[in-house]
N, C-alpha and C positions, 0 to 999 in steps of 0.2 A: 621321546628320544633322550637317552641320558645327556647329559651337559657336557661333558669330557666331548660329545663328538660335537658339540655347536659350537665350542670354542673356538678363540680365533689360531690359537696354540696348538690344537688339534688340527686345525685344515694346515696349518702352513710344517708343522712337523709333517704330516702325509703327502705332502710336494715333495719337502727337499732333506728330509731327514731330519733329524737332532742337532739344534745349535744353540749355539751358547750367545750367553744375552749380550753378550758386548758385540757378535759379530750382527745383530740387528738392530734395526734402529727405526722410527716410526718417521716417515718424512711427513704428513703431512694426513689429515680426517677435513671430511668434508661433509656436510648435508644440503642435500637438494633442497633450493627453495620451494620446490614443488611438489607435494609427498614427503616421506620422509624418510627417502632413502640416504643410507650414511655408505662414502667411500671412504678406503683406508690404504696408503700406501706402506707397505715396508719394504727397506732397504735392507738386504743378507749380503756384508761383504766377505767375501773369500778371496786367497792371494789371488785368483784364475781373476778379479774382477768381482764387481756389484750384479746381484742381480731384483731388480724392483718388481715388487708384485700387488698388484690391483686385487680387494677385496671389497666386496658388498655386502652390504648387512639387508636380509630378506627379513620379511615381515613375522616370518615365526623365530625370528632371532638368531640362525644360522647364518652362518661366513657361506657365502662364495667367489670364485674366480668372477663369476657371470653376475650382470646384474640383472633385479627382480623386473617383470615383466610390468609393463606400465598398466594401468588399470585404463580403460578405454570407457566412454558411454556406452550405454548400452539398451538395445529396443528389445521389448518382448511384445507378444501380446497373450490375453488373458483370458483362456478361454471360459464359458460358464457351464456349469452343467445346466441340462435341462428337463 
């Protein structure tokens, strides 16, 4: 996957269009104490109002809206050839 599309500048230009860097603002980056998922809010104000948008950094380094899916335990069993 080229880079231009993992950025975080490429997902949130693909929402809301082209804006210029005074009208956003980073409120606030978070990481889960558990795993190491990272959330990211930005704030786009326009006269119409703010609007805040929640991003998640998945494991292969892409932005999304959604966050990455929890990894679960998990049972197999093993079969043997014979």
């Amino acid at each position: 996957m080229a880079a231009g599309i993992t950025s975080l500048r490429f997902q949130v230009e693909r929402l809301v269009g082209s804006t210029r860097d005074d009208t956003m603002r980073v409120r606030f980056i978070e990481r889960a104490r558990i795993g190491s998922t990272r959330r990211l809010c930005l704030r786009i104000d326009w006269p119409q109002g703010s609007l805040p948008l929640f991003f998640f950094l998945h494991a292969d380094g892409t932005w999304h809206l959604f966050p990455p899916e929890q990894s679960r335990p998990e049972m197999g069993v093993i079969h043997k050839a014979t």
